[in-house]
C-alpha positions as a Markdown table, in Angstrom:
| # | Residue | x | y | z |
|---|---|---|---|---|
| 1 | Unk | 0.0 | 0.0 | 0.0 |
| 2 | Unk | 1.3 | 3.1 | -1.0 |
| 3 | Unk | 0.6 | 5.7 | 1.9 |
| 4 | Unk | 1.5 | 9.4 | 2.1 |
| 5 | Unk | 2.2 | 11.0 | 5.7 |
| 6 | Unk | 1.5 | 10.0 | 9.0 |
| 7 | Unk | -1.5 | 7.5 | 9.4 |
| 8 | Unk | -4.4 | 7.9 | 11.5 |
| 9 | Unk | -7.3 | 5.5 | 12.6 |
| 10 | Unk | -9.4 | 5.3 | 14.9 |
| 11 | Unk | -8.3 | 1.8 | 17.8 |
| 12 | Unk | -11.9 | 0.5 | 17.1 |
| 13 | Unk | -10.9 | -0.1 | 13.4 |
| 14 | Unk | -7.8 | -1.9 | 14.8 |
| 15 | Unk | -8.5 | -5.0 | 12.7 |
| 16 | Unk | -9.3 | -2.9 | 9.6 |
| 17 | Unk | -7.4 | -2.8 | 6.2 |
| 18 | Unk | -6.6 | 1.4 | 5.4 |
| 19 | Unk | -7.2 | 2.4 | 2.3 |
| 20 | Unk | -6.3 | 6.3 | 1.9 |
| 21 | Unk | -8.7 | 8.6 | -0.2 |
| 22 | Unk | -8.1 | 11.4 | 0.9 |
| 23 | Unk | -4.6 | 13.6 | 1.8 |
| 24 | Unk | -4.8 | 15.3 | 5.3 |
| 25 | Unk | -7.7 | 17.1 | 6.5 |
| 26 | Unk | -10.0 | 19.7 | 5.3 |
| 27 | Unk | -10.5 | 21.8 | 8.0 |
| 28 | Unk | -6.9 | 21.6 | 10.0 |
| 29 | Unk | -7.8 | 24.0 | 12.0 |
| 30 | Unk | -8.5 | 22.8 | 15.3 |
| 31 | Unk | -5.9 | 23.9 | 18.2 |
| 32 | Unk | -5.8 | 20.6 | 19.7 |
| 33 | Unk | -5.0 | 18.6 | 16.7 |
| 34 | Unk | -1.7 | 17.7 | 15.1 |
| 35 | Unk | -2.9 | 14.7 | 13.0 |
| 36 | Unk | -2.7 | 16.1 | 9.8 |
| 37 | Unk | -0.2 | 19.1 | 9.7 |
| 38 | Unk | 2.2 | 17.7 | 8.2 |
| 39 | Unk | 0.1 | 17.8 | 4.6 |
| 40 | Unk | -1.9 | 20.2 | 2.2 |
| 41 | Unk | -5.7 | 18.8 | 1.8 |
| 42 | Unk | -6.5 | 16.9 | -1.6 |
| 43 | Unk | -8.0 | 14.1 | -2.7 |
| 44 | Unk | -6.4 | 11.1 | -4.2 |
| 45 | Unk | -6.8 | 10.3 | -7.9 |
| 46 | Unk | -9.0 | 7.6 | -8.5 |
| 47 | Unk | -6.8 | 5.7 | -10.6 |
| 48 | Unk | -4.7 | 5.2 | -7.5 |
| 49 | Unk | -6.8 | 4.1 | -5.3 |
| 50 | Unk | -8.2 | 1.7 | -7.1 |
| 51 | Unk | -4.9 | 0.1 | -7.6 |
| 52 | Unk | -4.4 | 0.2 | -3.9 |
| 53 | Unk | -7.6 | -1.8 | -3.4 |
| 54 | Unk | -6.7 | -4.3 | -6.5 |
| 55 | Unk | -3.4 | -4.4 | -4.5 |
| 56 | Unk | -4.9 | -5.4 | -1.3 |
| 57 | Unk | -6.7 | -7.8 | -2.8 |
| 58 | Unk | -3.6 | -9.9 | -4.0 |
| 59 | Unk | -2.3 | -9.4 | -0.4 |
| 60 | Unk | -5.5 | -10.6 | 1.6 |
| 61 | Unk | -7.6 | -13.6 | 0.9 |
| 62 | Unk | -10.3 | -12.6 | 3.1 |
| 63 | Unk | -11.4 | -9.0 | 3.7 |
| 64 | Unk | -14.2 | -8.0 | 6.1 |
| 65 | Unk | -13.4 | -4.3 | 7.2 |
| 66 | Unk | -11.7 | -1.8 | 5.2 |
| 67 | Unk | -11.6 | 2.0 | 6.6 |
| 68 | Unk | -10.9 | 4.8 | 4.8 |
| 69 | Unk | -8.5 | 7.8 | 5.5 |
| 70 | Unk | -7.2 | 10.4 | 6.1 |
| 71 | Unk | -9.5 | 13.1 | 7.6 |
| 72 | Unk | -13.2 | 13.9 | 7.1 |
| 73 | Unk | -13.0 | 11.9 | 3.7 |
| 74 | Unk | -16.7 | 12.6 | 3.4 |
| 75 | Unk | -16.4 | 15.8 | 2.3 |
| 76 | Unk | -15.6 | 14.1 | -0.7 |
| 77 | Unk | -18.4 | 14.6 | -3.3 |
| 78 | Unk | -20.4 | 11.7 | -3.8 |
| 79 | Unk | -20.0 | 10.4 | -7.3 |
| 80 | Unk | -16.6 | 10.2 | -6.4 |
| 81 | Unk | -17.2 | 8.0 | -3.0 |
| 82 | Unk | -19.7 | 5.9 | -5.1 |
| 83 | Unk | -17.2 | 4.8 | -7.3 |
| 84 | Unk | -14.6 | 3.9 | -4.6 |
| 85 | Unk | -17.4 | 2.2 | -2.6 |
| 86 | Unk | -18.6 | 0.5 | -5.7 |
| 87 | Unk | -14.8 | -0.7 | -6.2 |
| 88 | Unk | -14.6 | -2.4 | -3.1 |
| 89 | Unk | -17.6 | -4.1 | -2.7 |
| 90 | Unk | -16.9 | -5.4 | -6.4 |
| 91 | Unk | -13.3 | -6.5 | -5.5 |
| 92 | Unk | -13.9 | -8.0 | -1.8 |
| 93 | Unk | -17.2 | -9.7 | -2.2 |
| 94 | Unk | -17.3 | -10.4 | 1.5 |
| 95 | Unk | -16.9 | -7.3 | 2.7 |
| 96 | Unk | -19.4 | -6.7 | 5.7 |
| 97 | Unk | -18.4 | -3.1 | 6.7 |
| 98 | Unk | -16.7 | 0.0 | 5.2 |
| 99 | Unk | -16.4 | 3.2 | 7.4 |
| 100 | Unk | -14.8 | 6.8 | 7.2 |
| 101 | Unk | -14.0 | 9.5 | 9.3 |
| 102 | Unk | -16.6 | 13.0 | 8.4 |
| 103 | Unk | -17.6 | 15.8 | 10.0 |
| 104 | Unk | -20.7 | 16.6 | 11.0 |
| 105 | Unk | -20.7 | 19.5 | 8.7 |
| 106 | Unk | -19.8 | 16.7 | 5.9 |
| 107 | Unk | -22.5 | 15.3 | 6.6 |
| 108 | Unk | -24.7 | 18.7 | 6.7 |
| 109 | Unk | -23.7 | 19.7 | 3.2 |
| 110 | Unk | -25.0 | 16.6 | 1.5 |
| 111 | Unk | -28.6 | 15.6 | 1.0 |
| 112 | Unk | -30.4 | 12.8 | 2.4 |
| 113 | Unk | -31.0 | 11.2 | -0.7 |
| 114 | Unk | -26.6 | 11.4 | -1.1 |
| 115 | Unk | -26.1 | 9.8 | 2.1 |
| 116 | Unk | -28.9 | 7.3 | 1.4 |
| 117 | Unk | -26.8 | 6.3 | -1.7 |
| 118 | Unk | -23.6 | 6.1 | 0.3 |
| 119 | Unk | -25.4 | 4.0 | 2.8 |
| 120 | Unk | -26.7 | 1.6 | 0.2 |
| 121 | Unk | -23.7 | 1.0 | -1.3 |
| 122 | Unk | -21.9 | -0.2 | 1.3 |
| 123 | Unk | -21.2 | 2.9 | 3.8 |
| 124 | Unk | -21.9 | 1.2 | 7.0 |
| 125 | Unk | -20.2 | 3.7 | 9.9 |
| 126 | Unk | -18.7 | 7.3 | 10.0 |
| 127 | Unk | -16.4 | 8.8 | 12.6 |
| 128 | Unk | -17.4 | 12.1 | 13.8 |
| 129 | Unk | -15.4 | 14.4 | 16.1 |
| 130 | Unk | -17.8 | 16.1 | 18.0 |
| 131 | Unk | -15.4 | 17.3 | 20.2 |
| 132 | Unk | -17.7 | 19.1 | 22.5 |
| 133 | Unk | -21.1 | 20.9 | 22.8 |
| 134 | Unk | -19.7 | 24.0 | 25.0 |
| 135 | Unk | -20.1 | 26.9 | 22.0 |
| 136 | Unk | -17.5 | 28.8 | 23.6 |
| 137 | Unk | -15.0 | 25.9 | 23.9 |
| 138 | Unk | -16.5 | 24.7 | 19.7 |
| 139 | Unk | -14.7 | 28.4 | 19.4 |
| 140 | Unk | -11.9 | 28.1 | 21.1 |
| 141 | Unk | -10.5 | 25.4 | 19.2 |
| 142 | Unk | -11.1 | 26.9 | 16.2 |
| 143 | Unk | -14.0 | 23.7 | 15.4 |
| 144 | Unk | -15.6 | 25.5 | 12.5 |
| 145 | Unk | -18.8 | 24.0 | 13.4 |
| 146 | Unk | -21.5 | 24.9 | 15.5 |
| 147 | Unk | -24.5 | 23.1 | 17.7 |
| 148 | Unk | -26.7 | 24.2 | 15.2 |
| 149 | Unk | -24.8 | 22.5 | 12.1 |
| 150 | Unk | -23.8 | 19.7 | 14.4 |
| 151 | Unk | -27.8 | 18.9 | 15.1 |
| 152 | Unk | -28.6 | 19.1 | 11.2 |
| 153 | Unk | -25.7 | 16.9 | 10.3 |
| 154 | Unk | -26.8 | 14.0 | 12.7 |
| 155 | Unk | -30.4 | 14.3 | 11.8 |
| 156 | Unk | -29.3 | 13.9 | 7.8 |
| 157 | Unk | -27.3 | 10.5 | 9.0 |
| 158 | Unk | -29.9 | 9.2 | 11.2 |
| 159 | Unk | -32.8 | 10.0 | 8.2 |
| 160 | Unk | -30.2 | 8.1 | 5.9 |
| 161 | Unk | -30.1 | 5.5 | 8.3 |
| 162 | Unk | -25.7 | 5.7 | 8.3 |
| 163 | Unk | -24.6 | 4.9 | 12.1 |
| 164 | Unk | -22.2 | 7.7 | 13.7 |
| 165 | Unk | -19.8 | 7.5 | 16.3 |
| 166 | Unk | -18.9 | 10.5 | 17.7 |
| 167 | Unk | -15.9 | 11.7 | 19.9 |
| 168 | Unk | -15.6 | 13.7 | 22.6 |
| 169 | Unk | -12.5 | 15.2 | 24.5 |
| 170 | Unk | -12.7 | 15.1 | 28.6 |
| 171 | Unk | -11.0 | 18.3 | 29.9 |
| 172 | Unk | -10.9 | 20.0 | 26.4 |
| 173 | Unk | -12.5 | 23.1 | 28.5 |
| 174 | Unk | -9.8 | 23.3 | 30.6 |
| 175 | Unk | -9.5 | 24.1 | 34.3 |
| 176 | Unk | -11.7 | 26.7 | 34.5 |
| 177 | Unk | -14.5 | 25.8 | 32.1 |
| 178 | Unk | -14.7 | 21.7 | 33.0 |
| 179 | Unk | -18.4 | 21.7 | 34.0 |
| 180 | Unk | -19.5 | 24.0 | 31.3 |
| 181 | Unk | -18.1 | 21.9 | 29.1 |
| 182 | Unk | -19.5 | 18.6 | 30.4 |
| 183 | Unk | -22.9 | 20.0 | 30.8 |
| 184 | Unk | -23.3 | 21.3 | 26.7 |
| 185 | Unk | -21.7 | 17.9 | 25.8 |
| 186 | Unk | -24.0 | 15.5 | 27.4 |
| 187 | Unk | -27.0 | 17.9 | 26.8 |
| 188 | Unk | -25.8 | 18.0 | 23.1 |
| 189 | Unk | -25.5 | 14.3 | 22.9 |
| 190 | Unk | -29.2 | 13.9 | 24.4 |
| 191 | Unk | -30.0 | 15.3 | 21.0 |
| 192 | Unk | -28.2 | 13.8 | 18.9 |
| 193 | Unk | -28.2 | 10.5 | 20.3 |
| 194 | Unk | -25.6 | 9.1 | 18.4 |
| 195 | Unk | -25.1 | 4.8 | 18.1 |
| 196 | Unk | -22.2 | 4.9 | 19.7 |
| 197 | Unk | -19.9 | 7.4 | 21.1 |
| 198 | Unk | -15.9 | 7.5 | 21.8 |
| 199 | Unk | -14.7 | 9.9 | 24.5 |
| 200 | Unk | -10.9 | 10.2 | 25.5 |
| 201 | Unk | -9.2 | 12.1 | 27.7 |
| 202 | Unk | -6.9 | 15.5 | 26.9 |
| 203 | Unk | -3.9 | 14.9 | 25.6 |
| 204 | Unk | -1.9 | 17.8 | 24.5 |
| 205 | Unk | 0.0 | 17.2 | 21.4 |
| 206 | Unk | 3.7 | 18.9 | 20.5 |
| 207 | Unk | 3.7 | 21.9 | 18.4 |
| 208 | Unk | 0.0 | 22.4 | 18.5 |
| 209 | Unk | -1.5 | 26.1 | 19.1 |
| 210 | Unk | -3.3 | 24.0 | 22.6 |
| 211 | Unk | 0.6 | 23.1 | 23.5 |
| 212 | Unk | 1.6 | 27.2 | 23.1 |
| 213 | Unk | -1.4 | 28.1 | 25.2 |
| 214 | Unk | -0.7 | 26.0 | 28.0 |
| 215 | Unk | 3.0 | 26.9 | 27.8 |
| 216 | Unk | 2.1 | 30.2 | 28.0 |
| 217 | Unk | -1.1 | 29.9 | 30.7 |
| 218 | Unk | -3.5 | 30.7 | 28.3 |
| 219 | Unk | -4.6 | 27.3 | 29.0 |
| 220 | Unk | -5.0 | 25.9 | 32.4 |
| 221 | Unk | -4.9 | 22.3 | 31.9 |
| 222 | Unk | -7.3 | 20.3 | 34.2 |
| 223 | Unk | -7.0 | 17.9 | 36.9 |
| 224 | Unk | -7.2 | 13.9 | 36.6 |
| 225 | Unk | -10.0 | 14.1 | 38.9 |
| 226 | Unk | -11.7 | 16.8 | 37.0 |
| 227 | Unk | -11.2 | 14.0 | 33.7 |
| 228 | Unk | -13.0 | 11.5 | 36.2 |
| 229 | Unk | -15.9 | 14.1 | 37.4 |
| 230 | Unk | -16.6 | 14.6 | 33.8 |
| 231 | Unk | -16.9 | 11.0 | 32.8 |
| 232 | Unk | -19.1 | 10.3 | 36.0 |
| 233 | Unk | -21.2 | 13.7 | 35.0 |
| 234 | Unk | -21.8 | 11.9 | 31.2 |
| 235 | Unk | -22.5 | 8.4 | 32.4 |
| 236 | Unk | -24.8 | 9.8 | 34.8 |
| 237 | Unk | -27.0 | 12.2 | 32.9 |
| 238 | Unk | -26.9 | 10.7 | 29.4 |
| 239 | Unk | -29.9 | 9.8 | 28.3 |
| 240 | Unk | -31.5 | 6.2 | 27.8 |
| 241 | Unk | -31.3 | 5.7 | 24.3 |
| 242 | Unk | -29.4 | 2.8 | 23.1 |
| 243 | Unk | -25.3 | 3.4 | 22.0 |
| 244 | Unk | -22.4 | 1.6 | 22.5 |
| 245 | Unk | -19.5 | 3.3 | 24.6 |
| 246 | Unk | -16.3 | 2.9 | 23.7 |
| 247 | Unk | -14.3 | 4.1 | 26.8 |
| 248 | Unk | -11.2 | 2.6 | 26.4 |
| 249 | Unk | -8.7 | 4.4 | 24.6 |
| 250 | Unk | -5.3 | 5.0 | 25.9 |
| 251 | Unk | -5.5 | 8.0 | 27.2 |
| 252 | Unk | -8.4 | 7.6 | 29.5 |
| 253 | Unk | -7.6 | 7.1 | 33.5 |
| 254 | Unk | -10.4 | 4.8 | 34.1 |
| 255 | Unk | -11.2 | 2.1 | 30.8 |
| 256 | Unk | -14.5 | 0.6 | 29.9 |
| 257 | Unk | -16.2 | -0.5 | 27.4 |
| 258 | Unk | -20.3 | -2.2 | 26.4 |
| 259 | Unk | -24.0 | -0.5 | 26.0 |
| 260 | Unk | -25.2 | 2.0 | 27.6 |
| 261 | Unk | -27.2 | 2.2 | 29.6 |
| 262 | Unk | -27.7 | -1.5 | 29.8 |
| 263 | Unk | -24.1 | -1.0 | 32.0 |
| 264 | Unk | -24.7 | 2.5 | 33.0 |
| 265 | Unk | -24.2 | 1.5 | 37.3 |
| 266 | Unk | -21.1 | -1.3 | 36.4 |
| 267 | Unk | -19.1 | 2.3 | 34.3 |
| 268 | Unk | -20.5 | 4.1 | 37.5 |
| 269 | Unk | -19.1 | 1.9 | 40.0 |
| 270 | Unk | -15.8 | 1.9 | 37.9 |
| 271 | Unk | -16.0 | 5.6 | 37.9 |
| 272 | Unk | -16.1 | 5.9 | 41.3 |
| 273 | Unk | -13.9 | 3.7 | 42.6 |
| 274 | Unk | -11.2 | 5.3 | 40.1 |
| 275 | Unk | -11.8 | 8.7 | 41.7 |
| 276 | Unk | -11.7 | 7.4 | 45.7 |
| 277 | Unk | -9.2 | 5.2 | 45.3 |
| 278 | Unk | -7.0 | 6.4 | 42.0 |
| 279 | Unk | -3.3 | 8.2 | 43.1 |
| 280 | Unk | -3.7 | 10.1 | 39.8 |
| 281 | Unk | -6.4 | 12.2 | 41.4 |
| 282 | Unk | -3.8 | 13.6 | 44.1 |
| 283 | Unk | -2.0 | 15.4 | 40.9 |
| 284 | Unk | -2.7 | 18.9 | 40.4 |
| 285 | Unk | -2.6 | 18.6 | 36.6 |
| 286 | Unk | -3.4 | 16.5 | 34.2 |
| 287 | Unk | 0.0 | 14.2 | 32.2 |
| 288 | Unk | -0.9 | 13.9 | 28.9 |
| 289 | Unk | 1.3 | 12.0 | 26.2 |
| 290 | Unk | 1.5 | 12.5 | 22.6 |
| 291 | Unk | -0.6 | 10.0 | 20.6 |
């Protein structure tokens, strides 16, 4: 396979086969974020990625998962996805699921009836950064996106019947603005009401504006028990519609995983055990380590 840059997916597509569509990320904005920095947004041409899929297919016999990269690949216009879609189901016959990182504004500037195409040709699943629902925090890390367009997005996936996971970032509000931030988040989420829904924990990555800002005390970087009072806040007031939580990545303090909220009191329990008995939560800031 023939990729460009540093490569990014998401641990639940750990068993996955990458192909890569897309060139960095069209936004590249966000303060937090150093994923894609290192390259200048375009799309692949279609010749090539084709011959990475008829490439994969001489190197794999069997082929259930295939994700597609780099960033927010859906903003891709949607003659153009058909035909890689249409390329893979053709060449890997038993494929059972393709999936993509978007953006909810991806999503927002396509119809229904274009997402309804995508989903019926083999889009199963695509990876939203949500981030947060605090507007003030959407600004400060330069999001581009608002609750508004985030709400319109999700309602053209679930009315195109494509299943979302969305992220979101414990602490990303900092010190001082760690129960604002909680509070949009999980009252944002109660609306959208996402199938499944990834949160991780701060971690500040090198050469990033968030780095300069806590270097220079712009940002005030949160506690580990302030991470651990935000997870128990979200496990606690989301709502009761069915998702699947995926709350073990790496950088999380407490790990956990299953549907909610069929295991809403076992991630509680968890929760609160990791914040009584936990030595993390006698530090006074939060460690964070590059991804």
């Amino acid at each position: 396979m023939r990729y460009e840059g540093k490569i990014y997916r998401p641990w639940i597509e750990a068993d996955s086969q990458l192909i890569q569509v897309t060139l960095g990320c069209s936004i590249n904005t966000c303060t937090f974020c150093n994923m894609f920095r290192d390259k200048k947004f375009r799309r692949r041409p279609l010749e090539d990625i084709f011959a990475d899929i008829e490439s994969m297919r001489r190197f794999y016999r069997h082929v259930e998962s295939i994700f597609l990269i780099d960033g927010n690949v859906m903003v891709l216009k949607t003659d153009f996805l058909l035909k890689i879609v249409e390329k893979i189901r053709a060449t890997f016959p038993e494929i059972q699921n393709i999936s993509l990182y978007s953006g909810l504004n991806d999503l927002r500037r396509k119809t229904v009836k274009e997402l309804t195409a995508l989903r019926e040709a083999g889009i199963t699943t695509v990876y939203a950064g949500l981030e947060s629902g605090d507007e003030q925090v959407l600004k400060d890390i330069l999001k581009r996106m608002t609750r508004t367009q985030a709400i319109e997005g999700m309602e053209k996936a679930k009315a195109a019947g494509i299943r979302v996971l969305l992220s979101v970032i414990f602490g990303l509000g900092g010190h001082d603005r760690s129960r604002e931030h909680i509070e949009a988040t999980t009252e944002l989420l109660n609306i959208l009401k996402p199938e499944e829904i990834a949160p991780m924990a701060l971690t500040v990555q090198p050469g990033t504006p968030l780095e300069a800002d806590v270097q220079s005390g712009a940002f005030k970087l949160p506690t580990p028990l302030q991470i651990l009072e935000e997870e128990k806040y979200l496990l606690q007031n989301l709502g009761d519609f069915d998702h699947y939580y995926w709350g073990d990545h790496g950088n999380n303090i407490a790990h956990m995983r299953g549907w909610m909220p069929r295991h809403r009191d076992m991630f509680l329990d968890h929760i609160k055990d990791q914040i009584t008995g936990n030595p993390v939560t006698q530090k006074k800031v939060l460690e964070t380590a590059p991804w």
